[in-house]
Structures are given as structure tokens and as C-alpha cells.
C-alpha positions, 0 to 999 in steps of 0.5 A: 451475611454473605450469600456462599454458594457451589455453582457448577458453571463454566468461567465465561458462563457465570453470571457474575462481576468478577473472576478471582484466579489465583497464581503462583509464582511459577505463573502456573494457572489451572488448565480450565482457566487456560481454556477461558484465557484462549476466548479472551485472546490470551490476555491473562497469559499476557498479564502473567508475564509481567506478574510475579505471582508473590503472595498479595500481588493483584491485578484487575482487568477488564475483559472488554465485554467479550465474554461474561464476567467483565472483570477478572481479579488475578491474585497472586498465591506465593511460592507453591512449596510454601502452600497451606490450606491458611494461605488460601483461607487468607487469600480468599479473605484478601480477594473479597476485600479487593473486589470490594474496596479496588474494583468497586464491585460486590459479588464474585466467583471464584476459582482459587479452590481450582489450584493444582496443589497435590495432598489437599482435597479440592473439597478442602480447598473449597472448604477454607475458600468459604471460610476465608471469603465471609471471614474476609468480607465482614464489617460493624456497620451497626452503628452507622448512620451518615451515608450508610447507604455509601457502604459497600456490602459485600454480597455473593461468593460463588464456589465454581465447582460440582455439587460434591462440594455443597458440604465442604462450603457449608461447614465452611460458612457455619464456621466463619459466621460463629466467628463473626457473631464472636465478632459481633458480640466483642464489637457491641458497646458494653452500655449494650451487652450487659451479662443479660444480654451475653446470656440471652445470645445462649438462650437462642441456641436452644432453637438448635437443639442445645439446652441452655440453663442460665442462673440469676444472680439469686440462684448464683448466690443459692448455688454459691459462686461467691467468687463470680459474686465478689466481682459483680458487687461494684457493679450495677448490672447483675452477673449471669452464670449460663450451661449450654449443653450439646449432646452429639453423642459419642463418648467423651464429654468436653467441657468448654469454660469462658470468661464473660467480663462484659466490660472491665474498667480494672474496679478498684485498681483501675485501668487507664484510659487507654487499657480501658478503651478495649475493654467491652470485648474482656467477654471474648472467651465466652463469645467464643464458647457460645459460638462453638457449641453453636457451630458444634449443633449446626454441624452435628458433630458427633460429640457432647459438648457442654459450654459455661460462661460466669459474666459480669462486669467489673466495675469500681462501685460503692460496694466494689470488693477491694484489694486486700479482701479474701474472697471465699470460692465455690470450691471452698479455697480462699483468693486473697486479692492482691489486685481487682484487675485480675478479676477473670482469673476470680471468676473462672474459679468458680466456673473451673470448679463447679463444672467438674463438680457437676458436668464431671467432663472427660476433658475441660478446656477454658478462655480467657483474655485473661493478660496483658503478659501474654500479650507482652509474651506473645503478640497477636499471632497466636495464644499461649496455652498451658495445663496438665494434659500433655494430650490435650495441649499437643492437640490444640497446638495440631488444632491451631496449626490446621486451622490458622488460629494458633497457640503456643505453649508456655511452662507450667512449672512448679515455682510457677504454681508457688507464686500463686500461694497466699500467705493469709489464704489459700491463694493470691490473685497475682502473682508474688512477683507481679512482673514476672510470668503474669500469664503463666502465674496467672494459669497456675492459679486456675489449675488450683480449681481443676482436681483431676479433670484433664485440663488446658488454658488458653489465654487469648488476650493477643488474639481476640482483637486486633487494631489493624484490617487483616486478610481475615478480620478487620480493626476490632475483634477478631472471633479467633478460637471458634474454628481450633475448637471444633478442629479439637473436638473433631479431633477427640472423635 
């Protein structure tokens, strides 16, 4: 991980590769950087003239030895009006990526927290300066062996500022290393995260204090999530079921729920080769539960926290369960299965159901990269939400606005709900008309499993991977969702 530090020194004292100044396109530049600018001889006043100051816009120049450090990184910030704390998270990504892949150079200092922008707390700043700059410099290097050694690691950020802001950069690289270990789990190969592995990765959260309790297929079956069971029988790996509980006090108890396909090939009703090429990150939402609960006990949030994942795989085996079937549930409803490719939705049944029961939370939330319809719906700028809480839903969208990992919320009427209902059992697994509203029918049909807890879903099927290189993320998964839920329970404080 990178190395993101505070370091209260002046610009031409830093021991460093690389300066990042940030500038609008009013060319406003803090007043320090001013003062730096006048023992350079005025080259970044000179630079500014020509410089737009657009969002994304860069310059490097070389400060030809007269003062330490010898590179600088000028990056522009946009119109100041249209500032949020997420165009600097991004920019602070951006500026990591450019040092690195333009300028050839592996550690910097930065001032971009340093912008006169009222209302937002330099602590702030510094805060999603942190995020944006681990975020920005993550790479899957894992499996690479030819010319490793040719990669360029990005190794330290150095935070220009006093020691006021040590907690405020803190928070904001626990934050972003729990979504890179997202990442790093959506990004592993599935012949390498079976459901052992996934519940194995919670086992180490008890080294923070968090009790893990992970059940074996036997003490699945003894506990009777058939459901979570039916999937798993064309499967040669066995399920998990996995309880992470973190107390911080207070007194709500929320109750984070994912979904852990480890790998989904669609079973039976098989996907194609393409729709399958993804598919070892179908276990995004229980990445993204894990990694909370983690970076809930690591910032001692003061509130108690309980994460469930059901994992499995779903694959087309000799015993595989098959379209037609009717599969009894934890619950004690019946799925008819309509398709085998609607699998996660039949294994959060279980999950939904047996947390109320037992966890008996003040509020419950799940994941899931549950379809391809919210994609369709929604693309990859932000995930749909629904559910019955309206206060939940309003503070998830507050959530995903403040943080930059956004939802959107999609209706949850009743004719939504009816689509879902079985003619030969309680329920079907897709809906009536399968081409219509799949990610909402497909919410509708969880909610049945949630009696009166206060509840929301967010599908997360558009967000959790991305197949280009952004400020923030690079081709592969994302590790979205980790930072609008600890902005939601801090929120619930």
C-alpha cells in the first residue's frame, strides 16, 4: 500500500520527486505556493498564463535544480463554483496516476488539500486528498511475472500541512485500503476464491476485535438455509455462511447483508462466454460487507455493526438445481426457479431471513450485483436503491452524494411486487415478464424475506467493475460501496 503521511514542512524544504499544485480556472493559486513561485523565479506564475486551469488540464515542469523538489505537477481543478470534496478525491487520484505514468517518478507531495475553497474544512480536504491518492495508485500486479520489476509502484504521498490533520489522513487511507481489499478480492481468480477462501479473508477481522462466525456446509444444513444449499449442489466447493459482529456501541444495531457468488457460470441456464468473463467478482457485495465491518473496527465507529455474506458458487454440476424446481427457503416460503441465473436473489433469501430472525437488527441493508437490468437501467455512475424505509433510502442517497459512490432510486410499487408471485409456490425467481423492470422485480422479490425490519437494496451490478482506467480505479473492480456505508452509519450515530 502506498505510504500516506502529514508532513509539516515548507514546498521548497520537502524532500520529495514531485510538487502537485492544484488551480482553477480563475488560475487562483494558494498564497504559500506564491511565496515558493517567487524563489523559482516566477515560473508557475508564468506557466498559469497559458494554462487553463480546466478539470484534468496538467503541466509538469522542471524547477532546474534551484530548489527542492525538482519536478512540479500543476493540475488543473475546474471552475471553483462547481467544487465538491469528490472533484478533489478525483483529482488527487488523477495526480498520483500522472506522476507515475507521465513523469516517471514514484512518490510526491502534495498541496491540492491547500485550495482556498470556503465551507470545507482543510481537514477535510485532506481527508479525500488521502482517499483519492490510494484509490488513484492502486494496481493487480498479483500475477504478474515477465518484467515485474518494470512496474512502476507508486510508493509515497506526503499530506503538506500540520499534525492537526494526522486523523483526518488516517480515516482517509483506512477507508480507501478497505476498498482496495474489495478490489483485490473482486480481481482474484475464482479457481483462487472458492467460499473458504472469502470466509477465511473474515476470520482475519478478529484480530481487530470483530467476532467472526463462519458455518460449514453441515452446520448450513443443521441451520437449514436450503436455499443458499439448492445453489451450491452443482457445485464442487462447498458453501459458506459467515457473521461478522462489531460492537461500537450505541444504540442502533445495523445489519449489512451480501451476496457471495464466488464464481456465477448462470448454472443450468448458462451465460455466455462473454457474460461469464466477469463473473469471479459476482461476490462484490460481500467484499464490500467484509471490508466495512473492517474499516468500521478500525475507525471505532460508535456503532454496532453486524456483516452476513451466503457464498457459494453457481455452477452447472451433476446435481445442479434446475429450472422448474421449487425450492424450499429458510423462511419456510417457496422459490419456484424460473431461471438458475437468478441465483443471488435465492441465496439472499436466506441470508435476509435468518438475519432478522436472529440478528434482530434496528436497520438492514443488503448488496448485491444482483443484474444486468440495473445495469442496462443505470450504467456504471451509480447503483439503484430500493426498499421500505424512506429514511434509510433518503440517507443512502446523502450517503452516496457525500462520498461520490452514488445511488439512485428506482419505484417500489406494488405491481412490481405481484410480478414475483408463483403460481405453483410462494414466489418465482424472475420475474412474470422477464424483460421488464429485472432490477426492481428482482428487489421485490427480497423484500418478501424482510418482515418488519427497516430495510433497503442496492444493486451494485454497474458499479462494482469497471472496464476502463478512471481517476479513481483502474479496469477491473471497483471496491465501490465501502465508503457510502461508513458515511451511512456515521450517519445513523
Amino acid at each position: 500500500m502506498v505510504d500516506v503521511r502529514v508532513v509539516d514542512a515548507a514546498f521548497d524544504s520537502c524532500e520529495t520527486d514531485c510538487l502537485v499544485v492544484g488551480v482553477f480556472s480563475s488560475k487562483e493559486i494558494a498564497v504559500d505556493v506564491k511565496s515558493f513561485d517567487a524563489k523559482l523565479g516566477g515560473v508557475i506564475a508564468q506557466v498559469v498564463k497559458s494554462f487553463e486551469g480546466e478539470y484534468g488540464q496538467f503541466r509538469l515542469i522542471q524547477t532546474l535544480g534551484k530548489v527542492a523538489p525538482k519536478h512540479m505537477l500543476l493540475l488543473g481543478l475546474g471552475k471553483k463554483e462547481d467544487f465538491s470534496l469528490d472533484v478533489l478525491r478525483k483529482a488527487a487520484g488523477l495526480s498520483v496516476k500522472l506522476v507515475r505514468d507521465q513523469a516517471q517518478l514514484l512518490e510526491l507531495a502534495t498541496t491540492l488539500h491547500e485550495i482556498d475553497v470556503a465551507k470545507v474544512s482543510r481537514a477535510d480536504r485532506a481527508q479525500v486528498v488521502a482517499e483519492g491518492s490510494v484509490l488513484g495508485a492502486y494496481q493487480y500486479i498479483k500475477y504478474r511475472t515477465v518484467e515485474r520489476q518494470k512496474i512502476k509502484v507508486f510508493s509515497k504521498v506526503l499530506i503538506l500541512g500540520k499534525s492537526e490533520f494526522n486523523a483526518h489522513v488516517a480515516k482517509g487511507v483506512s477507508l480507501a485500503e478497505c476498498s482496495c481489499l474489495v478490489r483485490d478480492l473482486q480481481n482474484e481468480p475464482a479457481s483462487n476464491l472458492h467460499p473458504k477462501e472469502l470466509a477465511n479473508e473474515a476470520k482475519k477481522l478478529e484480530k481487530l476485535g470483530v467476532k467472526v462466525t463462519v458455518f460449514d456446509k453441515k452446520q448450513i444444513e443443521k441451520v437449514g438455509l436450503t436455499a443458499l444449499l439448492a445453489v451450491n449442489r452443482g457445485s464442487v466447493n462447498e458453501p459458506r455462511f459467515v457473521i461478522m459482529e462489531y460492537r461500537g456501541g450505541g444504540k442502533k444495531k445495523v445489519a449489512l447483508v451480501g451476496k457471495g457468488i464466488t464464481f456465477d457460470s448462470g448454472g443450468l441456464d448458462i451465460k455466455t462466454a462473454e457474460g461469464m468473463l466477469t463473473m469471479k467478482e459476482d461476490m462484490s457485495g460481500a467484499a464490500v460487507v467484509l471490508a466495512t465491518v473492517k474499516a468500521a473496527a478500525e475507525l471505532k465507529l460508535k456503532v454496532n455493526v453486524v456483516g452476513v455474506f451466503a457464498a457459494t458458487e453457481n455452477m452447472p454440476g451433476l446435481d445442479a438445481y434446475k429450472p422448474g424446481d421449487v425450492v424450499k427457503t429458510y423462511s419456510g416460503k417457496t422459490i419456484e426457479i424460473a431461471n438458475t441465473d437468478a441465483e443471488g436473489r435465492v441465496i439472499l433469501s436466506d441470508a435476509l431471513a435468518y438475519t432478522e430472525k436472529h440478528i434482530k437488527p434496528d436497520v438492514m441493508v443488503d448488496l448485491a450485483t444482483l443484474t444486468g437490468a440495473c445495469v442496462v437501467a443505470l450504467g456504471s455512475v451509480c447503483a439503484g436503491v430500493m426498499g421500505k424505509d424512506r429514511k434509510i433510502i433518503d440517507q443512502l442517497i446523502a450517503s452516496g452524494l457525500a462520498t461520490g459512490e452514488r445511488v439512485w432510486e428506482l419505484p417500489f410499487f406494488k405491481e412490481y411486487h405481484d410480478q414475483v408471485k408463483s403460481e405453483i409456490a410462494d414466489l418465482r425467481n424472475l420475474g412474470i415478464v422477464s424483460k421488464e423492470g429485472g432490477a426492481i422485480t428482482a428487489g421485490a422479490f427480497l423484500g418478501a424475506f424482510v418482515e418488519k425490519t427497516p430495510w433497503a437494496h442496492i444493486d451494485i451490478a454497474g458499479t462494482s467493475w469497471s472496464e476502463q482506467d478512471g481517476e479513481l480505479s483502474r479496469k477491473g473492480g471497483t471496491g465501490y460501496g465501502v465508503r457510502l456505508l461508513i458515511n451511512f452509519l456515521e450517519a445513523l450515530k
